[in-house]
N, C-alpha and C positions, 0 to 999 in steps of 0.2 A: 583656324578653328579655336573658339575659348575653351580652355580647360574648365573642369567642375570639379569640384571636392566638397562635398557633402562640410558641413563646418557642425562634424559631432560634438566637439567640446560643447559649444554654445546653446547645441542641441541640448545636450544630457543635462547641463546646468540649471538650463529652463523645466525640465520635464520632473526635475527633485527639487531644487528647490519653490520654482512659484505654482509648478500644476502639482508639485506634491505627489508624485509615482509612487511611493510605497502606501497613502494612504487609499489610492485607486486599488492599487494589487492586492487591499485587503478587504473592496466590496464583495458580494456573492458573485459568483461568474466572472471574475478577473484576478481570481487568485493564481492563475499562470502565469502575471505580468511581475515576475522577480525580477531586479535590478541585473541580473546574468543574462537572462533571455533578452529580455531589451537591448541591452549591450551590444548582444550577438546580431538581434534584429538589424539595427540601426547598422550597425558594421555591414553585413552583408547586404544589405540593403543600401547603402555608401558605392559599394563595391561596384554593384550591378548598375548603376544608375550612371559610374564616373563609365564604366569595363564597356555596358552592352549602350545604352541609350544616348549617353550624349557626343560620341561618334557619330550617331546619324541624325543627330539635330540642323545642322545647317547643310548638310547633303538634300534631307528631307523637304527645307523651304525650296530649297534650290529646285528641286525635282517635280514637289507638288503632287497631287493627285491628277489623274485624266481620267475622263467619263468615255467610254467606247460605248458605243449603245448604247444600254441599261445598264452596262459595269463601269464599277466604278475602281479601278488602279490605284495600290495605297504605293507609295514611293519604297526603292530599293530596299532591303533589310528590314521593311516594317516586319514581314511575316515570321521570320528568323527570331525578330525577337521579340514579338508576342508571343509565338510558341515556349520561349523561352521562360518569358514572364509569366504564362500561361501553366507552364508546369512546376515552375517551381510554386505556385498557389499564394502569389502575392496580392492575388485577387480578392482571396477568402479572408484577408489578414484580422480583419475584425467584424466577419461574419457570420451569421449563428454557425455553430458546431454541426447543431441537425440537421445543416443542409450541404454540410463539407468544409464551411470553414473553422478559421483556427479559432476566432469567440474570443481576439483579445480588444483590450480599452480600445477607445476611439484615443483615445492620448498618446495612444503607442503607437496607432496608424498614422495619425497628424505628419510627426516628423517623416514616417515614410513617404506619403504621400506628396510633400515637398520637395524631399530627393527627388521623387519623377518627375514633376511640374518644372522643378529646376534645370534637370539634363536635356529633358524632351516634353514640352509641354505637348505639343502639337498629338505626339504618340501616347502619351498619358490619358490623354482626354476620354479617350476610348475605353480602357479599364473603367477611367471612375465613374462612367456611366451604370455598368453594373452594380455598383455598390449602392448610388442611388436607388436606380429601379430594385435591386433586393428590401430595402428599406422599406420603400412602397408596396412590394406585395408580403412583406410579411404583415402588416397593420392592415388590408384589405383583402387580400386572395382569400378564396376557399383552400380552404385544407387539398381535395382534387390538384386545382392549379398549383400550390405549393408543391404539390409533390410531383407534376406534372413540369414545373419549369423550373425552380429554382436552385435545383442539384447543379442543373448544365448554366446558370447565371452565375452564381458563385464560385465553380469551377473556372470558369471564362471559358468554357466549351464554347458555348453560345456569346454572341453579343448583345448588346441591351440598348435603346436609344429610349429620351420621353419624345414626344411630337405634340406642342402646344400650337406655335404659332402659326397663324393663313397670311395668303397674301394681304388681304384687306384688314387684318387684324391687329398685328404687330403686338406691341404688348397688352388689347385692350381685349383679354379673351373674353369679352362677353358678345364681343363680333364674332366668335366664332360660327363655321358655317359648317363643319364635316357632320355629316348627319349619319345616324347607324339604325338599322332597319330589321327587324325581328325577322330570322332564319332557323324555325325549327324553334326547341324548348331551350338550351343554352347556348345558342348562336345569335350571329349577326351580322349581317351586313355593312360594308361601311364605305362611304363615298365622299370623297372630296382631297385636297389638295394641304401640306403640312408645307412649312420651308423651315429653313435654316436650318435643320436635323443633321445636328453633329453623328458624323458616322452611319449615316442613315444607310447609307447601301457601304460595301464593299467585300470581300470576300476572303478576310483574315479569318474568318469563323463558317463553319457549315450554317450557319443560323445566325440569325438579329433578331431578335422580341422587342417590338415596339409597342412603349405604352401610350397610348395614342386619346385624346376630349374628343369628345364629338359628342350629339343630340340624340338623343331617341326620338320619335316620332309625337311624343306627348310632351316633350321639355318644356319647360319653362323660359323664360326669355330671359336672358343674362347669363351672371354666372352660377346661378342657383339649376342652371337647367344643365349643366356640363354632364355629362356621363365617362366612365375611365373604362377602356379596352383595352386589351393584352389580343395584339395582331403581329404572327409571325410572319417573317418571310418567308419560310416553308411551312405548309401546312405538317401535320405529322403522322404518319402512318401506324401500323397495327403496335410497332413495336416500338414507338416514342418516340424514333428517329424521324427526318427531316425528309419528306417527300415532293407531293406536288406543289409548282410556285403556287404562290398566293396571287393575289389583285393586286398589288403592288408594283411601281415601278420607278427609277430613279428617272427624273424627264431634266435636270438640270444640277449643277453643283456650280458653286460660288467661286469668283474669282477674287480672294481676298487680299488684305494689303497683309494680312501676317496668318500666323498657323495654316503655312502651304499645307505643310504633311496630314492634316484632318481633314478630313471632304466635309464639307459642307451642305448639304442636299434641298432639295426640293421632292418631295414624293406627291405620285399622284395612287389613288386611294382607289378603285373601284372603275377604273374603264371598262374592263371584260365581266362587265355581273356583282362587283362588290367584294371589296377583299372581305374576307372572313376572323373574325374576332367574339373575344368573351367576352363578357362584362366582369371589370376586376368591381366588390365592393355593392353598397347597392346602387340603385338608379339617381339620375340627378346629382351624386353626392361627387364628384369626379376629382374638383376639382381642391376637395380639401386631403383628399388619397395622393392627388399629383404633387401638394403642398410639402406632402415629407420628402419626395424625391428633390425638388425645388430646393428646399432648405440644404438638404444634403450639397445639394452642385451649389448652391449661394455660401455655404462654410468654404466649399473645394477650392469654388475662385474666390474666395478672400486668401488662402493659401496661396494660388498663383501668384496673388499679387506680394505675398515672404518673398515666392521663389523664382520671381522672373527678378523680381530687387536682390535677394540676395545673388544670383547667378552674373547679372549685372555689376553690382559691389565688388563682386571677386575679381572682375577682368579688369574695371577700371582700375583697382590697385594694384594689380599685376602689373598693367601699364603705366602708373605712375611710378611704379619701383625702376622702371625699366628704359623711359622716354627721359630721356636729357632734351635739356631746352633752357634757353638764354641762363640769366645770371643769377644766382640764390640771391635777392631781393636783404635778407637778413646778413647771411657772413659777408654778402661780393662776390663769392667765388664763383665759376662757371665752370660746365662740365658736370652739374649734379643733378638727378632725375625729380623730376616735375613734383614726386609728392612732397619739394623740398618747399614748393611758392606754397605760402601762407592761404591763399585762394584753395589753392588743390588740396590741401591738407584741411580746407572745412570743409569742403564737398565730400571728402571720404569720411571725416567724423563724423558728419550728419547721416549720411547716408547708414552706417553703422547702427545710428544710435538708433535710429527709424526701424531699421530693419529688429534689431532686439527691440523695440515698442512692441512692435506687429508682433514678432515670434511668441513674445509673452502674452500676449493678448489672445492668442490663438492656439497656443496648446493649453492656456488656463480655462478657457473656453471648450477644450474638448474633454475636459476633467469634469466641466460644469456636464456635459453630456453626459459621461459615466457615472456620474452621483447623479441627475435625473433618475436614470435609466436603474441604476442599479441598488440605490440608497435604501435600507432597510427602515430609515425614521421617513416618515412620511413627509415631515415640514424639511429636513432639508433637499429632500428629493424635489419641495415645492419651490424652494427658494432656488435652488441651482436651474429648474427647466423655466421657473420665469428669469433671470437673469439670461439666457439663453435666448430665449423669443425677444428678451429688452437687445440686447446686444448680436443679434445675426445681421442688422441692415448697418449693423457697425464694423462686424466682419469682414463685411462683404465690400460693403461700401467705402469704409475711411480706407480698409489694407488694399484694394485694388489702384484706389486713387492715390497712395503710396509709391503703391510699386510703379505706377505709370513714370511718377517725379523720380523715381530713384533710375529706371532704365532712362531717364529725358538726363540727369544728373550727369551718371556714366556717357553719355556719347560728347557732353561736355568736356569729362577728362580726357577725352580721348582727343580732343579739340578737333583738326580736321576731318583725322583719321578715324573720326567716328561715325562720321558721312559719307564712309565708304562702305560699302555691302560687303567688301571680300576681310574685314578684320571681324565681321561677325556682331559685331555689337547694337550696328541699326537691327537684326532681326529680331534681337529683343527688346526692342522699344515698338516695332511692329508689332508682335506676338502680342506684347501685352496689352497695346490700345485695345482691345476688345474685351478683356476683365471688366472693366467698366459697364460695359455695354448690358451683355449678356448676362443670362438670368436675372434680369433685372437694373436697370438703368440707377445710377447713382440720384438720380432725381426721384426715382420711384422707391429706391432703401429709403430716402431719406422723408418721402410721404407717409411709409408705412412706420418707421422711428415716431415718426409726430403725429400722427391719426392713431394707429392701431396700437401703437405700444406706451408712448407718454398719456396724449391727453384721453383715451379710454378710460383708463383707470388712475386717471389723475396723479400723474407723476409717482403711484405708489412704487413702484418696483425700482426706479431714478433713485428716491432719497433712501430707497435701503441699499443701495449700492451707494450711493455718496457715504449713508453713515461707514459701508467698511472702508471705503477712502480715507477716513477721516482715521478711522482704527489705523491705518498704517504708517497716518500722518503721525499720530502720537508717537507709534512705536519709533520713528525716527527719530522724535525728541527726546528718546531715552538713550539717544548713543552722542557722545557730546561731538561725534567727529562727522554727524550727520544731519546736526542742525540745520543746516542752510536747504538741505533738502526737505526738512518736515514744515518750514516757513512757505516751498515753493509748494508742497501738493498740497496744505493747507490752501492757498490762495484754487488751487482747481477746486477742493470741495466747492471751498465759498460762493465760486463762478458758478459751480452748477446748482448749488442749492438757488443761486439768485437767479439761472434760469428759470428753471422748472417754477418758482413765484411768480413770474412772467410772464410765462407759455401758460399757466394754468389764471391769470387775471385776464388774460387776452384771448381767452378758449372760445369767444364767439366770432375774433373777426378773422375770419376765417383767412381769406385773400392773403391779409400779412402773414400771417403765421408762416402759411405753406410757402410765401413769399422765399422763406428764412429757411425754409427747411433743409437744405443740402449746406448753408452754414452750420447748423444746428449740429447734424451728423458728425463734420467735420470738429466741431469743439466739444462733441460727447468723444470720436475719439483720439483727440491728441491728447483730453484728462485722462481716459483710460488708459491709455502707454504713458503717461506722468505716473498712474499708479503705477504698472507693471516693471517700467525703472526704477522708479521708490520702491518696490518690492526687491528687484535683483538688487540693490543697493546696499537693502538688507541682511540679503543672504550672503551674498558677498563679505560684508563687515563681517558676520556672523562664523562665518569661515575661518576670515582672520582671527578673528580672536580665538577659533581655537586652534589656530597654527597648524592650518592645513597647507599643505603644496600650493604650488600657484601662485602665489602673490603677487606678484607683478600680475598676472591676469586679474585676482579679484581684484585689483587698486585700480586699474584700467575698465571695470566693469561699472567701478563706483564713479571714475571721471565720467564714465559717458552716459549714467545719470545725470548728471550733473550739466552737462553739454546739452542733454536733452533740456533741462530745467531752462538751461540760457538760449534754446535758439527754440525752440519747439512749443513749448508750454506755452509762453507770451501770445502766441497768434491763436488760443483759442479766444484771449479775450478779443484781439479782433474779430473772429466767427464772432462771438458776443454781441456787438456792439453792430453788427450786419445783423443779427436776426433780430435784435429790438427794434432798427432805426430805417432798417432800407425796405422793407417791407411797406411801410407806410408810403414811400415814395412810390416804389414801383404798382401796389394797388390803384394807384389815380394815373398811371401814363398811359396816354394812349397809343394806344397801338398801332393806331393809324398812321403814328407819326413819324412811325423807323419807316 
């Protein structure tokens, strides 16, 4: 079994110096986010993740779920310690007050939520669907349904799934087919068939609230005609509790190559008369309600892909400290463990440095949420939530396809023994082959990066994040021992400024562009972890000079800047030079001919 240890240092570093925690702790509504209580968070939150969850990680794959009937069986100890999880209200952590939770930053969640994804992804999944769906009905429920479901969401009384996709649809919801049918004044009818529903049935909770698309009887054709339900598994009786089933039934779950321990479902909707559901929001509008839940699980699995690469990072260095093998290639000597060959010792650099890109990039990014959400000036509240919409298919998409490379990395160190099931380390290169996938395919982030967020609005929101690139560039120029780093992120402005002149000269041919788009993604973000290491670079320096502890860590923070600068930075300008050049070819190939 691999051990876990939550890596707080690197955590805390990040969350003060690049997301800046004391200046989150001092918007309205996050002034309980003191540098103490974090502290304590993040520890106890370490504890629980090393203590109760990653123990039953590889039991859990091992075990899997089983469908008996209509139930659906979560693997040994799930229950134990979601009750667990469940009471001590790690659910609520940064969710409104007025409906039970604690109401703090999304900055201070991030790292928690890592810890989970890290120990137990499989069993994590589960929670963070609540937090979604809490998200989504506070921007659309009525006040009624607010006060009607989301005490027991928050709480994790209840369970929570969304239900987008049909068999015939995949991710093209304007196939949608589940249709809902007017039942009385605020009812409805609903009929038809959902799959892939993470969590969709099982019986960790008295309750699952699914928020479920489907059509009304007058929709419109596409996705302008979606409508958004809120359908329970139990209906609820006089006194709010969970009564008779619903129309709902589990008729299949997934037999997957990773995350045994989450069911995966197929529901079918309305066999016996219609299951029964509300309409969240108004009519037709469903599908921009589902959008905030979406976004939430697209930030989450960008996180999986920190925490299946950091969880990864930890074993293979463990086994490199540990595995002797042939001869130190540098002194001669023999008898010394693997992370001695030069080979294995870049694999763990890199993999490091990658993983602090991602870290920083994504709790700087959950800061950017909290100054949306919470910003008293209005322009930087405007500037942080488009930065935010520029950078989610960046999230989502460069950190997942990270973390893929860093658990593919790891089974490398591990050389043979990495292609054994029983040392633990193929289940997370399994587990995380599906980050990619889900919520949104790295081909589809990288469509909606180039349609909906660059060339919409014309590269504007690109060059005002290049210009603060460019601000950080400087400030390295102002430390004579950081030079070489302000020359390196200078050359990503430059690359992305000379995109975005590119992508917006070539805004008509369509074919090529989207050609390029999943390079594009990938070289928007290995500049943005250029910054976020030029950023720890600085604060690191900055440290030092005023002779703080650590030093050998900050000096070691500034090399693997630096590391990043030499092995990481260089291949955006290949992305570069694929999204101007190979587009053009691939538009004229026929297809006939593979």
């Amino acid at each position: 079994m691999l051990d876990y240890q939550a890596p707080l240092r690197d955590m805390q570093f990040i969350l003060e110096e690049l997301a800046d925690l004391a200046a989150i702790g001092e918007l309205p509504g996050c002034e309980d986010a003191s540098a103490d209580l974090v502290s304590a968070v993040l520890e106890e939150a370490g504890k629980f993740a090393t203590g109760v969850l990653a123990p039953l990680n590889q039991a859990g794959d091992q075990q899997g779920c089983r469908l008996e009937g209509e139930r659906v069986i979560a693997p040994d100890g799930w229950q134990a310690a979601y009750d667990q999880f469940r009471d001590a209200g790690w659910i609520g952590l940064s969710l409104p007050p007025e409906h039970g939770g604690q109401g703090l930053p999304k900055l201070v969640s991030t790292p928690v939520w890592e810890m989970w994804f890290a120990a137990n992804m499989a069993f994590a999944m589960l929670p963070q669907l609540n937090v979604g769906q809490t998200e989504a009905l506070m921007i659309a429920a009525s006040e009624a349904q607010k006060a009607t479901w989301l005490g027991k969401i928050v709480s994790g009384e209840w369970a929570a799934t969304m239900n987008l996709t049909e068999p015939q649809a995949g991710s093209d919801l304007a196939a949608t087919r589940m249709r809902a049918e007017p039942e009385g004044e605020d009812a409805y009818r609903l009929f038809g068939q959902k799959i892939f529903i993470s969590y969709g049935e099982h019986e960790l909770t008295p309750n699952i609230v699914h928020l479920v698309l489907a059509r009304l009887p007058d929709a419109p054709p596409g996705v302008k005609g979606l409508s958004l339900f809120l359908v329970p598994k139990y209906l609820l009786d006089d006194q709010g509790e969970p009564g008779e089933k619903n129309d709902i039934r589990c008729i299949a779950i997934e037999h997957k190559m990773g995350i045994h321990g989450s069911p995966t479902c197929t529901l079918s909707y309305g066999d016996e008369g219609g299951a029964l559901g509300y309409l969240v929001g108004e009519p037709h509008q469903g599908l921009a309600t589902m959008f905030v839940m979406m976004n939430e699980a697209r930030f989450n699995v960008g996180t999986q892909g920190l925490a299946l690469g950091e969880r990864a990072y930890q074993a293979a260095l463990a086994y490199a400290k540990e595995r002797v093998q042939g001869r130190d290639i540098i002194s001669g000597e023999a008898g010394k463990p693997i992370i001695h060959h030069p080979d294995v010792k870049r694999m763990l650099v890199s993999m490091r440095a990658r993983l602090m890109a991602m870290r920083g990039l994504l709790y700087t990014a959950a800061g950017w949420f909290d100054l949306a959400r919470h910003a008293t000036d209005t322009d930087v509240a405007d500037k942080y939530r488009r930065y935010v919409d520029l950078l989610m298919p960046v999230a989502k998409g460069w950190c997942t396809e990270v973390g893929n490379d860093l658990c593919d990395e790891a089974i490398q160190v591990f050389g043979g023994m990495g292609f054994v099931e029983e040392t633990g380390i193929a289940q997370l290169f399994r587990d995380a082959r599906v980050i990619t996938i889900y919520e949104g395919t790295t081909g589809i982030q990288a469509n909606d990066l180039l349609g909906r967020k660059i060339l919409r609005e014309n590269g504007a929101t690109l060059r005002e994040l290049v210009a603060d690139i460019r601000e950080t560039a400087t400030q390295l120029g102002a430390h004579e021992r950081l030079g070489d780093l302000a020359v390196a992120l200078h050359d990503q402005a430059t690359l992305l400024d000379e995109t975005a002149d590119w992508l917006l000269a070539h805004k008509a041919d369509t074919a090529e562009l989207y050609a390029g788009a999943v390079p594009l993604l990938h070289l928007l973000g290995i500049a943005c972890g250029a910054w976020q290491m030029a950023r720890m670079a600085l604060a690191a320096e900055a440290r030092q000079e005023k002779g703080d502890d650590g030093v050998e860590y900050l000096q070691n923070l500034i090399e693997l800047a630096r590391f990043y600068m030499a092995t990481q930075a260089p291949q955006a300008r290949a992305h570069g030079h694929t999204l101007r050049h190979a587009g053009t070819v691939l538009s004229r190939f026929d297809t006939g001919a593979l």
